[in-house]
C-alpha positions as CSV (number, residue, x, y, z in Angstrom):
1,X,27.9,196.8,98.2
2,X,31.6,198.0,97.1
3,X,31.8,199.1,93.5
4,X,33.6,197.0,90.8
5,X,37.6,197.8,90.3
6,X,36.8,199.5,86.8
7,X,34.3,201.3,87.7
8,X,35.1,205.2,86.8
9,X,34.9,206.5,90.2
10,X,36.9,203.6,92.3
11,X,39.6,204.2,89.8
12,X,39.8,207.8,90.1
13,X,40.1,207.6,94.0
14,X,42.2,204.9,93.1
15,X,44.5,207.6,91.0
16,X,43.7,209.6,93.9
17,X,45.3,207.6,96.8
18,X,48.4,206.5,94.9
19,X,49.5,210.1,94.5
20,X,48.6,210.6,98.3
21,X,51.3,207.2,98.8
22,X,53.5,209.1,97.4
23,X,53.3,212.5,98.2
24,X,53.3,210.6,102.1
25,X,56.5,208.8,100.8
26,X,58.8,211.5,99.2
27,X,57.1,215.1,99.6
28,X,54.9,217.2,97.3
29,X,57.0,218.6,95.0
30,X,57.1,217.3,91.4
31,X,54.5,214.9,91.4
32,X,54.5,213.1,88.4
33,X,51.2,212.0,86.8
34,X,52.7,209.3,84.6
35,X,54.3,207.7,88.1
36,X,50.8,207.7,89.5
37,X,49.1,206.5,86.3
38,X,51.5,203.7,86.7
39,X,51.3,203.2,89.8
40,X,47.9,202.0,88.8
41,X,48.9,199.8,86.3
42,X,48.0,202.4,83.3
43,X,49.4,204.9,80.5
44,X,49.4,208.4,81.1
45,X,46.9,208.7,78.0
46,X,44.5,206.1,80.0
47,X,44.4,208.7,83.3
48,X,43.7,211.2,80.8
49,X,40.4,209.1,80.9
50,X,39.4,209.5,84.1
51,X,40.9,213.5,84.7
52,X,40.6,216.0,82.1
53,X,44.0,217.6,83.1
54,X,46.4,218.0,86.0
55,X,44.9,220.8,87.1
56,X,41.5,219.2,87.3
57,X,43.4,216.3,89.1
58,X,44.5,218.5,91.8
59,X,41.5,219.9,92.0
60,X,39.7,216.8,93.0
61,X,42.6,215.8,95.7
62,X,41.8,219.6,97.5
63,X,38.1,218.6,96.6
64,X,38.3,215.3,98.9
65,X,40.9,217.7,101.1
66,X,38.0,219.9,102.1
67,X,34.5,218.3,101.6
68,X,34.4,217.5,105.1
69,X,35.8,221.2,106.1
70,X,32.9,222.8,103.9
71,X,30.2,220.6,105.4
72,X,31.1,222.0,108.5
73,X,30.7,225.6,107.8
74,X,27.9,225.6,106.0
75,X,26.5,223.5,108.4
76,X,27.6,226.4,111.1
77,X,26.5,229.5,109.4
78,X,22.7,227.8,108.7
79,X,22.0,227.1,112.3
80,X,20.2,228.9,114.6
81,X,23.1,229.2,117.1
82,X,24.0,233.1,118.3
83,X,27.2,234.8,116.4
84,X,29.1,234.4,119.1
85,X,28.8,230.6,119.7
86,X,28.5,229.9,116.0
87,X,31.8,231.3,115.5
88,X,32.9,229.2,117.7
89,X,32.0,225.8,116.4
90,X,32.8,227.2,112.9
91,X,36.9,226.8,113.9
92,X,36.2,224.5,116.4
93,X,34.6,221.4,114.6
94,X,37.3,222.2,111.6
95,X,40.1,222.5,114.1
96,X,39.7,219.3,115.5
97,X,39.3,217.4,111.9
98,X,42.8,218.9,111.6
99,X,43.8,217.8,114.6
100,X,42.6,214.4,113.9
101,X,44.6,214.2,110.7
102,X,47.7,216.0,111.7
103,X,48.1,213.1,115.0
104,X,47.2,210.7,112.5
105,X,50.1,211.0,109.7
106,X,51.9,214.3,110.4
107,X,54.2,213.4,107.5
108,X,51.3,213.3,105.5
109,X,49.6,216.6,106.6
110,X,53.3,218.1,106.3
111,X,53.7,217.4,102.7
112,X,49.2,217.8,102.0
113,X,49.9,221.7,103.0
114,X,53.1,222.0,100.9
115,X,50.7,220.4,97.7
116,X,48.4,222.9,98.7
117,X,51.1,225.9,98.5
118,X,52.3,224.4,95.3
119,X,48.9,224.8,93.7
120,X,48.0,227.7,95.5
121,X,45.3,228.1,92.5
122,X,43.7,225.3,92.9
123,X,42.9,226.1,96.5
124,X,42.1,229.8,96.4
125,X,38.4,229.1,96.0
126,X,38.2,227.0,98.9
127,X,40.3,229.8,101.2
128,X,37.9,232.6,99.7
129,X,34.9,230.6,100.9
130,X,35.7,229.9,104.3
131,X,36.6,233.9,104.5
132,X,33.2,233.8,102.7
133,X,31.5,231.9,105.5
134,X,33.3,233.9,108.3
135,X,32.0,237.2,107.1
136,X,28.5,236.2,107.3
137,X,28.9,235.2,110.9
138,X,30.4,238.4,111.8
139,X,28.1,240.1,109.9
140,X,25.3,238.7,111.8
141,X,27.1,239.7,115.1
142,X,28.0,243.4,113.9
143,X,24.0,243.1,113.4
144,X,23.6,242.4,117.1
145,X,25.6,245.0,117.8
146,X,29.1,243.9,118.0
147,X,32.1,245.6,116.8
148,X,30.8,249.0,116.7
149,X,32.7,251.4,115.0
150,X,34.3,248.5,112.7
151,X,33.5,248.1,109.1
152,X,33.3,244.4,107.8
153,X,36.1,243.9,105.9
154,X,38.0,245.3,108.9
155,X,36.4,242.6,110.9
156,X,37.5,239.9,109.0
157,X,40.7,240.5,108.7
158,X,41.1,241.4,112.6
159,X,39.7,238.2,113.6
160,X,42.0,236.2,110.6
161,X,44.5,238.0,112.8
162,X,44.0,236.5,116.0
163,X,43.1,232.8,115.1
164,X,46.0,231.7,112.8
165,X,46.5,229.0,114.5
166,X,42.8,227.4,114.7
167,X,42.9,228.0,110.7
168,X,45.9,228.2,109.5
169,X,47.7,224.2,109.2
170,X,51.1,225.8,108.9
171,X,50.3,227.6,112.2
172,X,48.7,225.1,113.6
173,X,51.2,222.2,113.1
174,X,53.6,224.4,115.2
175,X,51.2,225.6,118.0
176,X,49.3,221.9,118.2
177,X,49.4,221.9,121.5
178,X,47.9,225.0,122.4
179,X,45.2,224.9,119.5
180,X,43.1,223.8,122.4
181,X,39.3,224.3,122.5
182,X,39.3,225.8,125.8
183,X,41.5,228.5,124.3
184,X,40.1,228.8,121.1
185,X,36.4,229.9,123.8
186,X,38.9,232.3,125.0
187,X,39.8,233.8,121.2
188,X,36.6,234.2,120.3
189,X,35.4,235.8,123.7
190,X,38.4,238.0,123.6
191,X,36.9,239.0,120.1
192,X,33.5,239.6,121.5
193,X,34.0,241.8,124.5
194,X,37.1,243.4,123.6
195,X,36.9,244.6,120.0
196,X,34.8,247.7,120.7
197,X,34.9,251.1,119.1
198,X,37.7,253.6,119.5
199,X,37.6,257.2,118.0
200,X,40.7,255.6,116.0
201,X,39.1,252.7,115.0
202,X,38.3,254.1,111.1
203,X,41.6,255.3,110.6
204,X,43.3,252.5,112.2
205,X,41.4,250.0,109.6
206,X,43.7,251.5,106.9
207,X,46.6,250.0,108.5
208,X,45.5,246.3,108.9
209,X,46.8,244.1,106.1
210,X,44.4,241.9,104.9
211,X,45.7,238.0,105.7
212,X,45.1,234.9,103.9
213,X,43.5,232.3,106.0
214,X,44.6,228.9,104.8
215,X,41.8,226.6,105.7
């Protein structure tokens, strides 16, 4: 049964998807709460009902942005698959939601990504907790008996390195069509069997700037 037109939550996605209209129609820059609030046929004091601030507004657009995303991982890291293949699935199931809405409205994505750099804040969380997620699967790998000679952190970074663009929508919208799976198996195996230890590998760590993995 569909919920009633004032009830508080249809009207927030209500709020929700008239900003995403026109973010689609005219870019990301300089959204304008009181044009969505009207937009809805209310004040700006009225929206003020239904999000605490603008930051919290933004936060629930990212929020609906990745809830699907985070499902995924942490569906990912709990199973019982082996490191290697749950690594894997981690970028490939989240790949291929990206995929899915990139094909769908690339204006859309385009001007989604460019919200997201321009509230960089508001996303920061949701970036440190996929690095969050990653870390533990290659922690349970270097467990196994992977990457020997590597610390963690060095890891991590490494592998941010090499899959920018199964992770990375700015990378990705511009590599789309070789942000395959079948390469993506290839990444990670890459990863596997090649990343072994070197005399240099300590020192070299030192030199390997950590990246931020948009997710």
């Amino acid at each position: 049964m569909s919920r009633p037109l004032n009830d508080h939550d249809a009207i927030r996605t209500q709020l929700m998807d008239a900003a995403e209209d026109m973010v689609r129609a005219r870019g990301a820059i300089n959204l304008s709460l009181s044009e969505v609030a009207a937009a809805c046929g209310m004040s700006q004091s009225s929206f003020y009902r239904y999000f605490a601030s603008k930051e919290a507004f933004f936060e629930a657009i990212a929020g609906r942005w990745f809830e699907e995303l985070n499902q995924i991982m942490e569906e990912v890291v709990a199973s019982d698959l082996p490191p290697r293949e749950k690594l894997y699935e981690f970028f490939a199931r989240r790949v291929a939601i990206k995929r899915a809405r990139f094909e769908a409205d690339p204006v859309l994505f385009k001007a989604n990504m460019d919200l997201g750099e321009e509230h960089w804040e508001v996303i920061r969380g949701y970036v440190d907790l996929a690095d969050h997620y990653m870390a533990v699967i290659l922690g349970e790998a270097m467990a196994e008996g992977y990457f020997p000679g590597y610390d963690l952190d060095h890891v991590v970074s490494l592998t941010n390195l090499i899959v920018q663009p199964f992770c990375n929508p700015f990378v990705m919208m511009d590599m789309i069509r070789t942000a395959t799976p079948e390469n993506l198996r290839i990444v990670i195996n890459t990863l596997f069997d090649g990343l072994v230890a070197r005399q240099t590998a300590v020192a070299d760590g030192a030199n390997v700037t950590p990246l931020r993995a948009i997710s």
